[in-house]
PDB file of the backbone (N, CA, C, O) and the ligand in Angstrom, with CONECT records:
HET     ZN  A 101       1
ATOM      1  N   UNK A   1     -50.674   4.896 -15.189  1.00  0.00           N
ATOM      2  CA  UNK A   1     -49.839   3.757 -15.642  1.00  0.00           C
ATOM      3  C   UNK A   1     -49.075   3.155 -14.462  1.00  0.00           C
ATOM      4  O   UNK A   1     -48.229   3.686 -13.743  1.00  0.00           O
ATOM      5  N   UNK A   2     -49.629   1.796 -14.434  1.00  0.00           N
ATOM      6  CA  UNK A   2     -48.457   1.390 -13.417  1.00  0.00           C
ATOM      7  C   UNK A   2     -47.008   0.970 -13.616  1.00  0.00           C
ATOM      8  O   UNK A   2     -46.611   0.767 -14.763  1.00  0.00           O
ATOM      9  N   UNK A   3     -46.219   0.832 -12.612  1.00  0.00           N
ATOM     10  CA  UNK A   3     -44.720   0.954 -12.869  1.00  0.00           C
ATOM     11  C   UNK A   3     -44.596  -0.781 -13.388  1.00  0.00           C
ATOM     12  O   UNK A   3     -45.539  -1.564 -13.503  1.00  0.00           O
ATOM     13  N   UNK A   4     -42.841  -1.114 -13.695  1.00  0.00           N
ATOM     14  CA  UNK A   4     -42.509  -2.117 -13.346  1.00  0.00           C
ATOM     15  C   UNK A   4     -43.270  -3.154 -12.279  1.00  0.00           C
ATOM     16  O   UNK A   4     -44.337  -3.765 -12.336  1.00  0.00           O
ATOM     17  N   UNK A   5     -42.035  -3.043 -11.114  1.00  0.00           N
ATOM     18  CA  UNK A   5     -42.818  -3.204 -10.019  1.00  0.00           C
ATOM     19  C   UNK A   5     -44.117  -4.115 -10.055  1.00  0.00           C
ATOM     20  O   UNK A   5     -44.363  -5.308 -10.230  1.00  0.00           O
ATOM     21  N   UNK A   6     -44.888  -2.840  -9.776  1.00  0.00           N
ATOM     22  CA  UNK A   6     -46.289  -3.171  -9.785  1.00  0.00           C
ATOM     23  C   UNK A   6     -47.200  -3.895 -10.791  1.00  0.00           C
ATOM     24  O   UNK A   6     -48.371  -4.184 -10.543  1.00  0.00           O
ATOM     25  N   UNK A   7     -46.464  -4.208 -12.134  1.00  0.00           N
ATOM     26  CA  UNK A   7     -46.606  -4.671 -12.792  1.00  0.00           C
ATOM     27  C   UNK A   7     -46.230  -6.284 -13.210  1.00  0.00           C
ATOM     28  O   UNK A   7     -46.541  -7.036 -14.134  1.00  0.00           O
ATOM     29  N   UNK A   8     -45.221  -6.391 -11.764  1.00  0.00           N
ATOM     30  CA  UNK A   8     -44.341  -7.670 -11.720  1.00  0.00           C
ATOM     31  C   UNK A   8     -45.228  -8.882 -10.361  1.00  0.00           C
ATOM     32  O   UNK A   8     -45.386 -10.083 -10.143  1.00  0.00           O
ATOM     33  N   UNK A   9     -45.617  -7.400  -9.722  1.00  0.00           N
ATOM     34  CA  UNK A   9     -45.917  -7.627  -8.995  1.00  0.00           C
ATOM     35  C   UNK A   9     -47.903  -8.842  -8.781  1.00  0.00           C
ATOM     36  O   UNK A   9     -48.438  -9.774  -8.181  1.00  0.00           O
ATOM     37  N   UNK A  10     -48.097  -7.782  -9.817  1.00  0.00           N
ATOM     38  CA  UNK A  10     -49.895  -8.514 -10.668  1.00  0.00           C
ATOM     39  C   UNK A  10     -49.420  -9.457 -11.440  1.00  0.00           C
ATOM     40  O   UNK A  10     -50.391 -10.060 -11.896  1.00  0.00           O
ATOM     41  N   UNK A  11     -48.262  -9.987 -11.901  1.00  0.00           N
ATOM     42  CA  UNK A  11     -48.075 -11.295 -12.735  1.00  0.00           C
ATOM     43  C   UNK A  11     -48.786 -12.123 -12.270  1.00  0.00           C
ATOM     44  O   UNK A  11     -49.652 -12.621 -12.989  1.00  0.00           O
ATOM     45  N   UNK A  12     -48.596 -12.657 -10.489  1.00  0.00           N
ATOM     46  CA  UNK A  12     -48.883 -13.434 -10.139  1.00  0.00           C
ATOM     47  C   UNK A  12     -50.311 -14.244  -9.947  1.00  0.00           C
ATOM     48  O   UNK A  12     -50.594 -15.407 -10.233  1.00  0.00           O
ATOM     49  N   UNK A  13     -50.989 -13.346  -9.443  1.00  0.00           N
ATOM     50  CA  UNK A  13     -52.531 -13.205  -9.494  1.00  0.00           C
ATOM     51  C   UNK A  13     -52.654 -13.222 -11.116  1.00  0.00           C
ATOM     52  O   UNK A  13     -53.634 -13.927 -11.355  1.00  0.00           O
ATOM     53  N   UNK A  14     -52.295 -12.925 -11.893  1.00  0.00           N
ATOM     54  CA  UNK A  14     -52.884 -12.617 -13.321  1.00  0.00           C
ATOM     55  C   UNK A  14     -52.583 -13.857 -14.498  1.00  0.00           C
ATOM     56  O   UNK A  14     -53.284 -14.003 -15.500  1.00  0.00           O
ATOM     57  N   UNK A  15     -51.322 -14.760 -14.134  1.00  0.00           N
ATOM     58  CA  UNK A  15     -50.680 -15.830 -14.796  1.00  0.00           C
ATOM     59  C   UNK A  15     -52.014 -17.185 -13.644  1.00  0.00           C
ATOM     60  O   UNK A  15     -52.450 -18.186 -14.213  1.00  0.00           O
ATOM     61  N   UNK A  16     -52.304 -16.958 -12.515  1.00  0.00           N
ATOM     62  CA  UNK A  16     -53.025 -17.549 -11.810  1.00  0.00           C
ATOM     63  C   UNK A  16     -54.404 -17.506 -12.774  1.00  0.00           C
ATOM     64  O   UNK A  16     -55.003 -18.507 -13.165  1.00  0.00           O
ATOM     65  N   UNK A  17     -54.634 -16.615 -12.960  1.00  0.00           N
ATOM     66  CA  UNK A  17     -56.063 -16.078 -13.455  1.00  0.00           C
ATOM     67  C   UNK A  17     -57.156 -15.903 -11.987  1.00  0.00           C
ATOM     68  O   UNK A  17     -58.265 -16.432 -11.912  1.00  0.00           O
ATOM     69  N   UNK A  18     -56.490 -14.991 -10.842  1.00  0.00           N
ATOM     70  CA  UNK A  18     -56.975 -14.720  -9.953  1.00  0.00           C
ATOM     71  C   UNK A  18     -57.343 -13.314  -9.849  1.00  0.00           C
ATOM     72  O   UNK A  18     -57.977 -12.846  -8.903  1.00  0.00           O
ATOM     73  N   UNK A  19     -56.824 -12.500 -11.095  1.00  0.00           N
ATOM     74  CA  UNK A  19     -56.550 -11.288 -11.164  1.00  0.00           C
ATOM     75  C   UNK A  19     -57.938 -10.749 -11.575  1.00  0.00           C
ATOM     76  O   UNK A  19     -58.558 -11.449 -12.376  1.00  0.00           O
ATOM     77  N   UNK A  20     -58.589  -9.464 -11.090  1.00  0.00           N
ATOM     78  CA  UNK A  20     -59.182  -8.385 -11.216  1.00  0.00           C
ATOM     79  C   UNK A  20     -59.345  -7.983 -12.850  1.00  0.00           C
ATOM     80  O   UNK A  20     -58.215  -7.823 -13.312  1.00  0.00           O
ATOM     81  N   UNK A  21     -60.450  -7.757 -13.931  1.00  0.00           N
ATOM     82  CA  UNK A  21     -60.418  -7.613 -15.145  1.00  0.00           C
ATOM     83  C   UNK A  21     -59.885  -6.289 -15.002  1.00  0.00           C
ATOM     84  O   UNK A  21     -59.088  -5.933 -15.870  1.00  0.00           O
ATOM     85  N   UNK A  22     -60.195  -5.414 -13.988  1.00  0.00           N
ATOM     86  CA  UNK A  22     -59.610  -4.248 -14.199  1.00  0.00           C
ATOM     87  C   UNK A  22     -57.591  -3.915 -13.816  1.00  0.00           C
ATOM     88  O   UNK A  22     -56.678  -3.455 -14.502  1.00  0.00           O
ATOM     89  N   UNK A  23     -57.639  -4.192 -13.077  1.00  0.00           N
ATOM     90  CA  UNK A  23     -55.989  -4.660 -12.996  1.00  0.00           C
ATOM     91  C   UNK A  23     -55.411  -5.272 -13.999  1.00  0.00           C
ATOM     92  O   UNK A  23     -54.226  -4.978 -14.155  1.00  0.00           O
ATOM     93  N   UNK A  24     -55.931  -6.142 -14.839  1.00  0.00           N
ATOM     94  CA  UNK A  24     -55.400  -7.237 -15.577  1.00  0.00           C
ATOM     95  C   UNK A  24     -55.219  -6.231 -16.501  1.00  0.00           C
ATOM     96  O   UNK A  24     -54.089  -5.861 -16.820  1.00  0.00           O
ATOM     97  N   UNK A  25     -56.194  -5.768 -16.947  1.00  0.00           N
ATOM     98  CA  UNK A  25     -56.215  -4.460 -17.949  1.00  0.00           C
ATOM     99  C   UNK A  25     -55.142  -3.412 -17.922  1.00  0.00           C
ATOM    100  O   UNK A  25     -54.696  -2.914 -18.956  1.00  0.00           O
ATOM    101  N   UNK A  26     -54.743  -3.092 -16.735  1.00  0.00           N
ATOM    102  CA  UNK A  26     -53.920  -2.173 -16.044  1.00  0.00           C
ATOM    103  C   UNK A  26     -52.383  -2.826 -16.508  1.00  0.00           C
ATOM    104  O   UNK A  26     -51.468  -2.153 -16.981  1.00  0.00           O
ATOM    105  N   UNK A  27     -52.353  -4.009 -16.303  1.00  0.00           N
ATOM    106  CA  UNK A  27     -50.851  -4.672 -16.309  1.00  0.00           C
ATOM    107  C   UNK A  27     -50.807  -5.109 -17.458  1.00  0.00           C
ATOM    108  O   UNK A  27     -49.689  -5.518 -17.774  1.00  0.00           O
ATOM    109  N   UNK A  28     -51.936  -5.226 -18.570  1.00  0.00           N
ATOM    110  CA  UNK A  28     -51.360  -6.059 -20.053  1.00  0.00           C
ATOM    111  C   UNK A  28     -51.205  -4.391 -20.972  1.00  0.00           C
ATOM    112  O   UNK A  28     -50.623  -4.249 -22.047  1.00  0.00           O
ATOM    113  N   UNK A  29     -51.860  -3.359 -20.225  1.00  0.00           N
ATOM    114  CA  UNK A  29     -51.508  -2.180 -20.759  1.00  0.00           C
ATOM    115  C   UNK A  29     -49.833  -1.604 -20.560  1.00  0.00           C
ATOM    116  O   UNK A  29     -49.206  -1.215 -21.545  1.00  0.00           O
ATOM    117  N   UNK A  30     -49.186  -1.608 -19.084  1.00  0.00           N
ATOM    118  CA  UNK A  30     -48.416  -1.575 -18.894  1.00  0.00           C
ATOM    119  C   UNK A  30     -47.172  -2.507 -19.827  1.00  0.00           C
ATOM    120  O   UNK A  30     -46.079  -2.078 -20.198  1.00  0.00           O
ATOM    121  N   UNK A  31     -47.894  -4.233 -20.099  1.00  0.00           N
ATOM    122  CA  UNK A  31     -46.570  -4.616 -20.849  1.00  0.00           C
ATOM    123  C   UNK A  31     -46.504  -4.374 -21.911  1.00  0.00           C
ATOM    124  O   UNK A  31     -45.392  -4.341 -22.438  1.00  0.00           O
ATOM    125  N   UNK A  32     -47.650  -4.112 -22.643  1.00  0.00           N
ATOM    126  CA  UNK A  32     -47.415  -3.201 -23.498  1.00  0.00           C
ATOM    127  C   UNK A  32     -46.858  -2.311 -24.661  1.00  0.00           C
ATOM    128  O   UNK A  32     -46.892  -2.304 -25.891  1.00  0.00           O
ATOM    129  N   UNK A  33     -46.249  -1.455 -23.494  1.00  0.00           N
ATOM    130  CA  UNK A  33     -45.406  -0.454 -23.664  1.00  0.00           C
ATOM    131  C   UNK A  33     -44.057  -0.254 -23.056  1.00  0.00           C
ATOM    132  O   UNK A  33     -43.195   0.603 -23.247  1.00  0.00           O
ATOM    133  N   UNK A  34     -44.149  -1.700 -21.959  1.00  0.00           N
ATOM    134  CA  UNK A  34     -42.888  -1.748 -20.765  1.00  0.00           C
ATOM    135  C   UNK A  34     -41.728  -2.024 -21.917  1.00  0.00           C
ATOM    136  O   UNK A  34     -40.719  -1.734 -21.273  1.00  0.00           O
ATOM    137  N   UNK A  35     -41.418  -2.283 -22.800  1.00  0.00           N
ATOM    138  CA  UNK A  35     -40.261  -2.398 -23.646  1.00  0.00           C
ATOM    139  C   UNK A  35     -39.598  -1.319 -24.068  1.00  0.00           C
ATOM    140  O   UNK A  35     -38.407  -1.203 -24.353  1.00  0.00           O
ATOM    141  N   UNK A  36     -40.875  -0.170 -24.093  1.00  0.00           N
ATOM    142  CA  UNK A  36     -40.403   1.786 -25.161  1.00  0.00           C
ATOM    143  C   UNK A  36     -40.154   1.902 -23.268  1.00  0.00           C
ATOM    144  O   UNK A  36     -39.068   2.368 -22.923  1.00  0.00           O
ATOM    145  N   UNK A  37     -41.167   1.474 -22.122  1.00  0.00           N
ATOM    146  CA  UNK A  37     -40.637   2.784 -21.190  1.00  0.00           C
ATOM    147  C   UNK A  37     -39.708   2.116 -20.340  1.00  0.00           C
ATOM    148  O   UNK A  37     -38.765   2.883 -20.144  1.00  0.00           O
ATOM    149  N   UNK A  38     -39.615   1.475 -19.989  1.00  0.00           N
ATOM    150  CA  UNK A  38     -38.335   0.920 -18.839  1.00  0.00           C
ATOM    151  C   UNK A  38     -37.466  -0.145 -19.936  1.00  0.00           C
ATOM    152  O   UNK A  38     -36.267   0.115 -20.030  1.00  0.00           O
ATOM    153  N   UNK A  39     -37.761  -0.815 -20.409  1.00  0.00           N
ATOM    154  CA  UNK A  39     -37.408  -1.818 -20.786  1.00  0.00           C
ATOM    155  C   UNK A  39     -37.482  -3.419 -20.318  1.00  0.00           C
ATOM    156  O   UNK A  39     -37.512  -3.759 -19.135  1.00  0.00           O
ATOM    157  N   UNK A  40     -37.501  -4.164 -21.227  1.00  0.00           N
ATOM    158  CA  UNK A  40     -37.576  -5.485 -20.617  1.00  0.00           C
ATOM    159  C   UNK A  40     -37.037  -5.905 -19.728  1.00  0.00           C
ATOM    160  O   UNK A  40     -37.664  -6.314 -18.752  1.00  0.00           O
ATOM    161  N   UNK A  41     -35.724  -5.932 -19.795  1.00  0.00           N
ATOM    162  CA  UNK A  41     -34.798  -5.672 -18.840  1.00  0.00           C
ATOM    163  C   UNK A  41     -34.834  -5.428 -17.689  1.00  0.00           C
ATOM    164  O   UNK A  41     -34.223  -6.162 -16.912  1.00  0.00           O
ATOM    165  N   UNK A  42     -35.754  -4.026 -17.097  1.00  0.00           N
ATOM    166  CA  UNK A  42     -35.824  -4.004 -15.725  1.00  0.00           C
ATOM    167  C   UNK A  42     -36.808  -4.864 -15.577  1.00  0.00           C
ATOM    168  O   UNK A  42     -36.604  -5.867 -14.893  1.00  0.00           O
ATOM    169  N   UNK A  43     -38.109  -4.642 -16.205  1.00  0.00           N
ATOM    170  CA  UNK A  43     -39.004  -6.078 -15.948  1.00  0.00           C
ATOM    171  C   UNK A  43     -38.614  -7.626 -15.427  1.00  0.00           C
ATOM    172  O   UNK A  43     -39.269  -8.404 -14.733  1.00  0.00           O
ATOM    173  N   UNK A  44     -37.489  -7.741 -15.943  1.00  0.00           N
ATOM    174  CA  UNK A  44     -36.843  -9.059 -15.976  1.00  0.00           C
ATOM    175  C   UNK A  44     -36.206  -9.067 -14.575  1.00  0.00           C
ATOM    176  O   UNK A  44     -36.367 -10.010 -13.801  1.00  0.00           O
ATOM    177  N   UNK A  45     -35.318  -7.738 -14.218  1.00  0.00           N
ATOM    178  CA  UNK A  45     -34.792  -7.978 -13.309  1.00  0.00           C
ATOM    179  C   UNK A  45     -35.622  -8.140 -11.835  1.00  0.00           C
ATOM    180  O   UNK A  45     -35.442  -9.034 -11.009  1.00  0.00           O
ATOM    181  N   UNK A  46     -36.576  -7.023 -11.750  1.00  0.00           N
ATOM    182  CA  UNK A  46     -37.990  -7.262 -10.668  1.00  0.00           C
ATOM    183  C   UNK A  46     -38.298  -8.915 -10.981  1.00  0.00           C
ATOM    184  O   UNK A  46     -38.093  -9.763 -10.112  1.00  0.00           O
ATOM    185  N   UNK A  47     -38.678  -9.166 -11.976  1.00  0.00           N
ATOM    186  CA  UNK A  47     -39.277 -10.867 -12.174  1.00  0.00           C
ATOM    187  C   UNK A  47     -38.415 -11.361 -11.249  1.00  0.00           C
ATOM    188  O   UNK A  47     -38.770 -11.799 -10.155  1.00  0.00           O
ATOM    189  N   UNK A  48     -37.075 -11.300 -11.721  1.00  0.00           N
ATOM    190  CA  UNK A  48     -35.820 -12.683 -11.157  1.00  0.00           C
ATOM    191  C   UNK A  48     -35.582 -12.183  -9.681  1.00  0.00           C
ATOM    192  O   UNK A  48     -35.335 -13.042  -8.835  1.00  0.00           O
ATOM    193  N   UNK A  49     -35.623 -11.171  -9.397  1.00  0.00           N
ATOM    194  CA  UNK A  49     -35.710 -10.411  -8.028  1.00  0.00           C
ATOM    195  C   UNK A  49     -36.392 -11.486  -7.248  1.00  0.00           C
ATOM    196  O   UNK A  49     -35.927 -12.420  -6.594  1.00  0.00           O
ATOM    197  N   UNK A  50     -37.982 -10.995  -7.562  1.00  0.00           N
ATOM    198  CA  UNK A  50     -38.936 -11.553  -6.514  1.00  0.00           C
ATOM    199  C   UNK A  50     -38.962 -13.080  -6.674  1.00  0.00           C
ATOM    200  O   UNK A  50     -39.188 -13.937  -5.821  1.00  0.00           O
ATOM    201  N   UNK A  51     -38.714 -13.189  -7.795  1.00  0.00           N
ATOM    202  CA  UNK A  51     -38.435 -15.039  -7.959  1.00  0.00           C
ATOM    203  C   UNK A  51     -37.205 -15.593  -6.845  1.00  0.00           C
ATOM    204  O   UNK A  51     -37.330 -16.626  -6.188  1.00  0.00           O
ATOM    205  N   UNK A  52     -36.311 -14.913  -6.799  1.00  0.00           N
ATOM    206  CA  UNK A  52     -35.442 -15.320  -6.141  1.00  0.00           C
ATOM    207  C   UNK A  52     -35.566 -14.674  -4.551  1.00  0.00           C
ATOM    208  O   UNK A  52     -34.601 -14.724  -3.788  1.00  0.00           O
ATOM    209  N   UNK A  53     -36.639 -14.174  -4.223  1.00  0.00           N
ATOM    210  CA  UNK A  53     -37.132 -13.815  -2.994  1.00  0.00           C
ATOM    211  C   UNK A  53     -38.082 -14.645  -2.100  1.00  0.00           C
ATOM    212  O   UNK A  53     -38.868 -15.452  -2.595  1.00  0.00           O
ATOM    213  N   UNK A  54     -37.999 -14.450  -0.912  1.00  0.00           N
ATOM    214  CA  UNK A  54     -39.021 -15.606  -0.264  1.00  0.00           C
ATOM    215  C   UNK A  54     -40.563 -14.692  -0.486  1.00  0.00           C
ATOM    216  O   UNK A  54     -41.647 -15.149  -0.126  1.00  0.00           O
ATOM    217  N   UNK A  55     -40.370 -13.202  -1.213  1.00  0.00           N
ATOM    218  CA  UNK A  55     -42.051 -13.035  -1.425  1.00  0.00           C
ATOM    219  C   UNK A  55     -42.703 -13.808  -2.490  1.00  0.00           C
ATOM    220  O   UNK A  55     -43.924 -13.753  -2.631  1.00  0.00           O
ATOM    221  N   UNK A  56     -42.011 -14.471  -3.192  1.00  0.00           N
ATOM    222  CA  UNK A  56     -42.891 -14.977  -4.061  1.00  0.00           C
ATOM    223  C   UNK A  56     -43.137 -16.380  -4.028  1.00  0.00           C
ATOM    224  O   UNK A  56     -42.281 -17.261  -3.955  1.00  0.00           O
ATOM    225  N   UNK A  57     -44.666 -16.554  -4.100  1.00  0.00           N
ATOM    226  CA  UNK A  57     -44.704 -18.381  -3.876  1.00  0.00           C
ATOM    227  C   UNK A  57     -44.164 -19.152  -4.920  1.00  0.00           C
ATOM    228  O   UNK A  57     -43.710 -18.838  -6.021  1.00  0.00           O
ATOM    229  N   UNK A  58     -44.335 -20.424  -4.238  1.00  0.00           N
ATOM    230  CA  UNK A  58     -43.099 -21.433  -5.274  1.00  0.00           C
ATOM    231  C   UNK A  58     -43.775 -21.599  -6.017  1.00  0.00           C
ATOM    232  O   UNK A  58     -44.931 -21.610  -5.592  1.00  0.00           O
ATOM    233  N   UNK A  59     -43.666 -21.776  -7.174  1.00  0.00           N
ATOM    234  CA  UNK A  59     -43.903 -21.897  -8.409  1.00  0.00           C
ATOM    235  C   UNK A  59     -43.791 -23.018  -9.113  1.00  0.00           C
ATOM    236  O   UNK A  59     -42.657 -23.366  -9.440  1.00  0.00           O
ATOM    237  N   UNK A  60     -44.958 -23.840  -9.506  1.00  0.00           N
ATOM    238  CA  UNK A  60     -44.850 -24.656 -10.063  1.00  0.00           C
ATOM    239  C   UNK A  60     -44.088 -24.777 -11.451  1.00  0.00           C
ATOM    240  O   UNK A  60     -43.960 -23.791 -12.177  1.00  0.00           O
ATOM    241  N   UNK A  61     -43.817 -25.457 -11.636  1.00  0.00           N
ATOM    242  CA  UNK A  61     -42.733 -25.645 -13.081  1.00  0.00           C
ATOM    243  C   UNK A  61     -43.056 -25.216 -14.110  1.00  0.00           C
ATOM    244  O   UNK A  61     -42.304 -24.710 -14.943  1.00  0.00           O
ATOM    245  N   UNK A  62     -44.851 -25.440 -14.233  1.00  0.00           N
ATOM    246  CA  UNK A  62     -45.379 -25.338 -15.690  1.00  0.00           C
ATOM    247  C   UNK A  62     -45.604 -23.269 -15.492  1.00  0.00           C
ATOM    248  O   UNK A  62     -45.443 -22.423 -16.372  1.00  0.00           O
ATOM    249  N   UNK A  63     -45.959 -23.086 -14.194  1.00  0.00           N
ATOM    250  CA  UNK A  63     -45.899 -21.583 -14.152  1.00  0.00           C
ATOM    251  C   UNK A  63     -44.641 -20.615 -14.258  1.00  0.00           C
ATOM    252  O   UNK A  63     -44.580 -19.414 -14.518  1.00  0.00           O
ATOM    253  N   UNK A  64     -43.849 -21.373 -14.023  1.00  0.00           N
ATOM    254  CA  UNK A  64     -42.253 -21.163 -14.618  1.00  0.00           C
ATOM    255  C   UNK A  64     -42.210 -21.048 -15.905  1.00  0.00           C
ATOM    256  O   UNK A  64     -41.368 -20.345 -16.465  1.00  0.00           O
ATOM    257  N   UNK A  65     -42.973 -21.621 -16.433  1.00  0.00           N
ATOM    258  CA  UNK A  65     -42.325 -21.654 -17.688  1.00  0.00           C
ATOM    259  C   UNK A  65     -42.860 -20.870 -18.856  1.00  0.00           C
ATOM    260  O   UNK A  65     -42.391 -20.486 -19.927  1.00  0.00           O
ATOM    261  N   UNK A  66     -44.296 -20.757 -18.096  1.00  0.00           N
ATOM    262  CA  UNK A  66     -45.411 -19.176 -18.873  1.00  0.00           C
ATOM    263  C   UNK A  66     -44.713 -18.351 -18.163  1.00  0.00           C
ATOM    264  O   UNK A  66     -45.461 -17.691 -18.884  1.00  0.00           O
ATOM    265  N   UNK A  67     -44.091 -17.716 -17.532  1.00  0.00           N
ATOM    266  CA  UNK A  67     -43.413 -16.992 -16.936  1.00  0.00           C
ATOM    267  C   UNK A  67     -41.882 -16.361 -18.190  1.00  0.00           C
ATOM    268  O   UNK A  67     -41.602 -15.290 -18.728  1.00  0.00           O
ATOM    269  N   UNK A  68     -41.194 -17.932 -18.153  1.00  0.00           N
ATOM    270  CA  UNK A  68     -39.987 -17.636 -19.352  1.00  0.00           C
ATOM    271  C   UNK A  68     -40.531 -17.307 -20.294  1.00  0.00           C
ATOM    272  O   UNK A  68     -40.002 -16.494 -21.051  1.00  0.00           O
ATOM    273  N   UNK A  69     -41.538 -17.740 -20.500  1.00  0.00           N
ATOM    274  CA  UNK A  69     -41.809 -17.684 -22.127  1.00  0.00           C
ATOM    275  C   UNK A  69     -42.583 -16.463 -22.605  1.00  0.00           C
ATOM    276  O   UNK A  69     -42.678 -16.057 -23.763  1.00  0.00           O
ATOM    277  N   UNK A  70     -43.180 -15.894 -21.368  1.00  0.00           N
ATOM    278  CA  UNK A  70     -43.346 -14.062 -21.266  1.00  0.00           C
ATOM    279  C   UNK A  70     -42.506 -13.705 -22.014  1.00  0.00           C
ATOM    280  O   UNK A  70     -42.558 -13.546 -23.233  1.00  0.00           O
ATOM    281  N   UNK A  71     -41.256 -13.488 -20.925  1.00  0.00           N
ATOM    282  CA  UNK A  71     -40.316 -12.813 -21.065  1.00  0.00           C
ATOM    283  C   UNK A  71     -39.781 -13.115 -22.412  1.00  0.00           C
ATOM    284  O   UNK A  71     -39.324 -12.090 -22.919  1.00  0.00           O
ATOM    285  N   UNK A  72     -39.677 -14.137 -23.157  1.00  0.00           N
ATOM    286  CA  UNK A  72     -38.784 -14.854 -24.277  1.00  0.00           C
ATOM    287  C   UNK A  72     -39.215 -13.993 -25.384  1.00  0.00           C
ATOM    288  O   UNK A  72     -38.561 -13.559 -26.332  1.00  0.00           O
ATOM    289  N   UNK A  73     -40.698 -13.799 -25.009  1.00  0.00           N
ATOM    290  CA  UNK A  73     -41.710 -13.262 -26.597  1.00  0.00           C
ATOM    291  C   UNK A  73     -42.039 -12.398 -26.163  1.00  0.00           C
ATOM    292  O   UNK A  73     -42.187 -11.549 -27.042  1.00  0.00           O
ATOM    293  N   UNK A  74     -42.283 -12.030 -25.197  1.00  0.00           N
ATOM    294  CA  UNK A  74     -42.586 -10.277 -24.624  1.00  0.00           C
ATOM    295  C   UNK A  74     -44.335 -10.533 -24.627  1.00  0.00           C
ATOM    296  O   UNK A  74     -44.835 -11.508 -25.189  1.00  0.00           O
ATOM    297  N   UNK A  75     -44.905  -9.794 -24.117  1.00  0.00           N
ATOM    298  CA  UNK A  75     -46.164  -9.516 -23.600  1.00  0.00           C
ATOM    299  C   UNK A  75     -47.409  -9.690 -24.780  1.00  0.00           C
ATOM    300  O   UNK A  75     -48.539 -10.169 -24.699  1.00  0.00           O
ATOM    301  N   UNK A  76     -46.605  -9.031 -25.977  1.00  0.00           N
ATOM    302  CA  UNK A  76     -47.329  -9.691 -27.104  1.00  0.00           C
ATOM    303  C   UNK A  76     -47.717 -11.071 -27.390  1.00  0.00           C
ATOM    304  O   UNK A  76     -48.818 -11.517 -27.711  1.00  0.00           O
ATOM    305  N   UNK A  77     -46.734 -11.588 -27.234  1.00  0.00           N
ATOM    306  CA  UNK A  77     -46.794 -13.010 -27.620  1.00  0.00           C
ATOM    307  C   UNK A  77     -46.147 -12.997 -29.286  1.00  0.00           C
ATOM    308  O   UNK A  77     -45.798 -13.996 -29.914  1.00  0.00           O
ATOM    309  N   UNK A  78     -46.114 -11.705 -29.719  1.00  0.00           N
ATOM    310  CA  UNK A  78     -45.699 -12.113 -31.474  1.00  0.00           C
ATOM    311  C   UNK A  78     -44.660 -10.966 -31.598  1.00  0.00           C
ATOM    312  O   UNK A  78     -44.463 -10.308 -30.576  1.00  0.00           O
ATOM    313  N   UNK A  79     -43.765 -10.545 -33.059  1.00  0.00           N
ATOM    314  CA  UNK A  79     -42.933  -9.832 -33.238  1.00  0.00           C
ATOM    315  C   UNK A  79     -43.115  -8.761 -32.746  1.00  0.00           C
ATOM    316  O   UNK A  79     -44.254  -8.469 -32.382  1.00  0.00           O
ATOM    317  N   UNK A  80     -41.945  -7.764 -32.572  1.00  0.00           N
ATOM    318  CA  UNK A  80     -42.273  -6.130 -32.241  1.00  0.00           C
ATOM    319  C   UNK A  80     -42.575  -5.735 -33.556  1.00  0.00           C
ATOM    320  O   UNK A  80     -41.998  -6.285 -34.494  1.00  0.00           O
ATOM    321  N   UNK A  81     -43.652  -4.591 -33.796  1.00  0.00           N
ATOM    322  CA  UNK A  81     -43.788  -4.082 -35.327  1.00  0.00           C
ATOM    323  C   UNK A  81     -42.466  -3.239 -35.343  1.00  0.00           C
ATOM    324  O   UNK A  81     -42.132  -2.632 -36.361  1.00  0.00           O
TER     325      UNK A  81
HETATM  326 ZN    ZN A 101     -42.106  -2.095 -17.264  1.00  0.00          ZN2+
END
């Protein structure tokens, strides 16, 4: 299982659709479950981290905003059961 992190880290490539089926696999497994094991929260904070870091490229607006809207609805996209 990969961490946070590393999981924040494959957004980019993966919201691109540049990402590896097997990685991709790796990181939609990770979000998952990232709510029971770290929480959103740290997710969020790595996100706004590297967002607010010069590692991450600039980001177009509309990728900004699949980005918020991750986070808004969580990885599912629909309610928590
Ligand atoms: Zn996580």
């Amino acid at each position: 299982m990969i961490d946070c992190r590393e999981a924040v880290r494959r957004l980019w490539p993966y919201l691109d659709s540049s990402l590896e089926p097997r990685p991709v696999e790796e990181l939609q497994e990770h979000l998952a479950v990232c709510q029971r094991c770290c929480g959103e929260l740290e997710f969020s904070r790595e996100l706004r981290g590297l967002l607010a870091s010069s590692a991450a490229p600039p980001l177009p607006d509309q990728l900004r905003d699949r980005i918020e809207h991750l986070l808004a609805v969580g990885p599912g996209g629909g309610p928590e059961p």
